[in-house]
C-alpha positions in Angstrom: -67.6 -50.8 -127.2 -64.1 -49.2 -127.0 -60.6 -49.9 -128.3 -57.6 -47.6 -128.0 -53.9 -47.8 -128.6 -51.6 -47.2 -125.8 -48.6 -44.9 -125.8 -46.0 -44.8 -122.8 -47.3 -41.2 -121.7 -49.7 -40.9 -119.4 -51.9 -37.5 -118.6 -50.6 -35.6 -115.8 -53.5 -33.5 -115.2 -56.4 -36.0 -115.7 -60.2 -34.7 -116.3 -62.2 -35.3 -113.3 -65.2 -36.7 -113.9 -68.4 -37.0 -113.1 -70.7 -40.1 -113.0 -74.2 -41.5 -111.8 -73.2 -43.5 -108.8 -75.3 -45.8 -106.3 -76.5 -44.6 -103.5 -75.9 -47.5 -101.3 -72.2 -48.2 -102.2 -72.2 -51.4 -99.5 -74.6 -53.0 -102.5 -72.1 -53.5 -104.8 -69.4 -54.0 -103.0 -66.6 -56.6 -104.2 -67.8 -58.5 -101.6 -71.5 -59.0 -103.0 -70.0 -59.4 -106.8 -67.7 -62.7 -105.3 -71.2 -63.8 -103.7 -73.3 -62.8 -107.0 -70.7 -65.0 -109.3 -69.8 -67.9 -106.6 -73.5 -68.9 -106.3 -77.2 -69.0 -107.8 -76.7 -66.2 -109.9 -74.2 -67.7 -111.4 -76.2 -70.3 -112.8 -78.6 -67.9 -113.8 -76.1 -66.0 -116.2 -74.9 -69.5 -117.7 -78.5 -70.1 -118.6 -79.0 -67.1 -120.1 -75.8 -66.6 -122.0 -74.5 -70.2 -122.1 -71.5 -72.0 -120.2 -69.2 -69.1 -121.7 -71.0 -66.8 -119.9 -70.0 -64.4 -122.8 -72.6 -60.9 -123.2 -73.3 -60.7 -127.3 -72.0 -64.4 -127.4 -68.7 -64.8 -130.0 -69.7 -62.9 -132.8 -70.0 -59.7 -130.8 -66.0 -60.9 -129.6 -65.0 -61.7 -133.1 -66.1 -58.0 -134.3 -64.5 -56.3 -131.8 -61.3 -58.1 -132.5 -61.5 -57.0 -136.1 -62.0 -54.1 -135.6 -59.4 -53.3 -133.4 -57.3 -54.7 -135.5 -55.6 -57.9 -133.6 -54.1 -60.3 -135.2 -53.4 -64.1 -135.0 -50.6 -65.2 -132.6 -51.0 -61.9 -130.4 -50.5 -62.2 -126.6 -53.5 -61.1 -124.6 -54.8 -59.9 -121.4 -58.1 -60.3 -119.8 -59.3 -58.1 -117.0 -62.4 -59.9 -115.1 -62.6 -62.5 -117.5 -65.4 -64.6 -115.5 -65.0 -68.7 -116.4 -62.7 -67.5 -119.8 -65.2 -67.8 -122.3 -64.4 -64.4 -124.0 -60.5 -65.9 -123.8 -61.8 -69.3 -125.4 -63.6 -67.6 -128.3 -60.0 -65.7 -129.0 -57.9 -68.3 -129.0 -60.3 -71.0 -130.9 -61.6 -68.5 -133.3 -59.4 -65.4 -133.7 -56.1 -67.0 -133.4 -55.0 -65.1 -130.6 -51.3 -66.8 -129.1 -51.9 -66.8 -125.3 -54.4 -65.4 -123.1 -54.3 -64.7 -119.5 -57.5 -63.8 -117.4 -57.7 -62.1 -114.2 -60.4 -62.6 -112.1 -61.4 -62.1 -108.3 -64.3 -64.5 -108.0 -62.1 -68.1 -106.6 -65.4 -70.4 -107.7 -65.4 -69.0 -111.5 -62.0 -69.4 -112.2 -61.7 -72.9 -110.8 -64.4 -73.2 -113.5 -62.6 -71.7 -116.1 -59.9 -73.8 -115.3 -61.8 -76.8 -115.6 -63.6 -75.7 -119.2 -60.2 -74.5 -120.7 -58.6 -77.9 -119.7 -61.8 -79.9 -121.4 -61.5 -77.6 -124.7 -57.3 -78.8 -125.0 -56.4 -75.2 -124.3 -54.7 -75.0 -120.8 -51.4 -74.3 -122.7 -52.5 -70.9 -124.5 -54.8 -69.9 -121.3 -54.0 -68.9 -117.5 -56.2 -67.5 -115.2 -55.4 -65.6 -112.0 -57.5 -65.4 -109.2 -57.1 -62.1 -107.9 -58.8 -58.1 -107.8 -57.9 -57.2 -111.4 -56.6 -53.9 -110.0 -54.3 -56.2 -107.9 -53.2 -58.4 -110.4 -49.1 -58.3 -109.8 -48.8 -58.6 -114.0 -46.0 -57.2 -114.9 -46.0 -53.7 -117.0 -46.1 -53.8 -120.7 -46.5 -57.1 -120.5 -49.4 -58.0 -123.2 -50.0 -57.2 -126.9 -53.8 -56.1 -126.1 -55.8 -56.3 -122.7 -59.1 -57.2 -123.5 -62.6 -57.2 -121.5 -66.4 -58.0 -121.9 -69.2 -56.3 -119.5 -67.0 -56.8 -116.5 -65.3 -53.4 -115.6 -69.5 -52.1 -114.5 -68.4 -53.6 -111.2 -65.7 -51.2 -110.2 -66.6 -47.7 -108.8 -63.4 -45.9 -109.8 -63.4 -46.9 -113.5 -60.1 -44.4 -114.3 -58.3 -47.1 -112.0 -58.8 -50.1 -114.4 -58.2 -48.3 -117.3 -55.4 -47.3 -115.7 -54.0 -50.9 -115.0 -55.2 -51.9 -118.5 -52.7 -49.1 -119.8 -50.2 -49.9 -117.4 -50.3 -54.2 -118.3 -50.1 -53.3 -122.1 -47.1 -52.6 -124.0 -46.2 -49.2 -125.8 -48.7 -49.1 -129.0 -50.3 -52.0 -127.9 -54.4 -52.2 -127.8 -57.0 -51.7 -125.3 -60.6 -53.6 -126.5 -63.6 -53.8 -124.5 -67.3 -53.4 -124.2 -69.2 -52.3 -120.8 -72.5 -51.2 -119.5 -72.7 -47.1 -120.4 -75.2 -44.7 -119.6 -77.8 -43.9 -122.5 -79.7 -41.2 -123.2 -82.2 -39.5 -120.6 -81.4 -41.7 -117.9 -83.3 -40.1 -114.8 -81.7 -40.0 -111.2 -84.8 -42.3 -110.3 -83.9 -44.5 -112.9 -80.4 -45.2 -112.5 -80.7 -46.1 -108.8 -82.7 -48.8 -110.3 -80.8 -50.4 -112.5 -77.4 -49.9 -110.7 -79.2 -51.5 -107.8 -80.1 -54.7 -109.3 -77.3 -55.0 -111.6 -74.8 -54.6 -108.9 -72.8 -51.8 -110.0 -71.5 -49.1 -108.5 -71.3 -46.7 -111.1 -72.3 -46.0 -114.6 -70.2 -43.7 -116.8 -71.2 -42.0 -120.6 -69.7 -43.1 -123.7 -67.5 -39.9 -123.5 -66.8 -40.5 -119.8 -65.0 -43.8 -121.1 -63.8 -42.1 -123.7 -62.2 -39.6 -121.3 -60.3 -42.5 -118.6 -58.5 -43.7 -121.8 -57.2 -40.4 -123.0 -56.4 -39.6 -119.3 -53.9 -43.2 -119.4 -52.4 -42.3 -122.3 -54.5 -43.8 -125.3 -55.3 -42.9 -128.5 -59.3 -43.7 -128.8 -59.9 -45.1 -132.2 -63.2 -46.5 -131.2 -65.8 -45.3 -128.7 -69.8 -46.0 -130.3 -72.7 -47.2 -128.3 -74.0 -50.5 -129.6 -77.4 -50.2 -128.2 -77.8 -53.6 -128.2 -78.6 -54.5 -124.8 -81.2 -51.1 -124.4 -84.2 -53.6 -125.1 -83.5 -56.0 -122.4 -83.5 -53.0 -119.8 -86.8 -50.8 -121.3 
């Protein structure tokens, strides 16, 4: 888990960098991910992490929040925010003002829609369906742009980082928790797990680290969780 404040300079020399990537980038193409989330598997996330589909489920939400430091009536951004479950849990339980969630997959966001709308909340959320590097929200625009375990589907994670740093205002805050590389990941290995997750690519905790200096941010936070390391061994 991550959060960083922004500041209006950016790096003009950024750190190149060096990731485990998947072989067979066709795999995880945007294409598959739309397919993955607009049918069975779908279902299979919702009955494995609920109808929020929320990884770590709102506690792990509410912590991050804290300790990033946002407070109530705060005006937020979500970048691949799924059927807004992570949004929900902000604005029900953290007090966040507004939230608006950016995702490309058309059938979860109609979703979203619907489950925002049944929870009294469609005037504090928006979602837009649309590639989250593509989102046409307008620059320092958002208190804090938040995520949960959705940037692992983008190969070229400087580029969201990038938006997310472009979206949020001057001293604003960056939050979010992804899949990371852990320690002693073989070659072997990673092919396998990238493969049936879907991902493209796989960065370190210090590769993260890295994209945020490189748009500008301040990292406060950058620590490995471990939590999900069972589920994978």
């Amino acid at each position: 888990r991550f959060w960083a404040q922004a500041s209006s300079r950016r790096n003009s020399t950024p750190t190149p960098l060096a990731m485990k990537l998947l072989s067979d980038q066709t795999a995880a193409s945007f294409e598959v991910v739309q397919e993955c989330y607009s049918g069975p598997e779908q279902g299979i996330w919702e009955l494995t992490m609920g109808k929020q589909v929320d990884m770590g489920g709102a506690s792990s939400t509410m912590e991050l929040v804290q300790k990033a430091g946002v407070g109530p009536g705060a005006n937020g951004v979500d970048l691949g925010c799924n059927n807004g479950g992570g949004m929900r849990c902000l604005v029900r339980l953290c007090g966040v003002g507004s939230m608006t969630g950016v995702d490309i997959a058309k059938k979860v966001v109609e979703t979203g829609i619907e489950r925002t709308a049944e929870e009294g909340l469609s005037d504090k959320i928006a979602f837009v369906n649309a590639n989250a590097l593509q989102s046409g929200l307008p620059d320092a625009s958002a208190d804090f742009v938040y995520s949960k375990d959705a940037w692992c589907y983008l190969p070229d994670k400087q580029l969201i980082v990038d938006q997310a740093a472009r979206i949020v205002k001057p001293g604003g805050k960056i939050l979010f928790t992804d899949w990371i590389e852990g320690e002693g990941l073989s070659d072997e290995e990673a092919q396998r797990f990238l493969r049936l997750m879907k991902f493209p690519a796989i960065p370190t905790l210090a590769e993260y680290a890295k994209m945020l200096e490189n748009a500008g941010c301040t990292v406060k936070l950058a620590e490995n969780s471990r939590r999900f390391r069972p589920a994978m061994d």
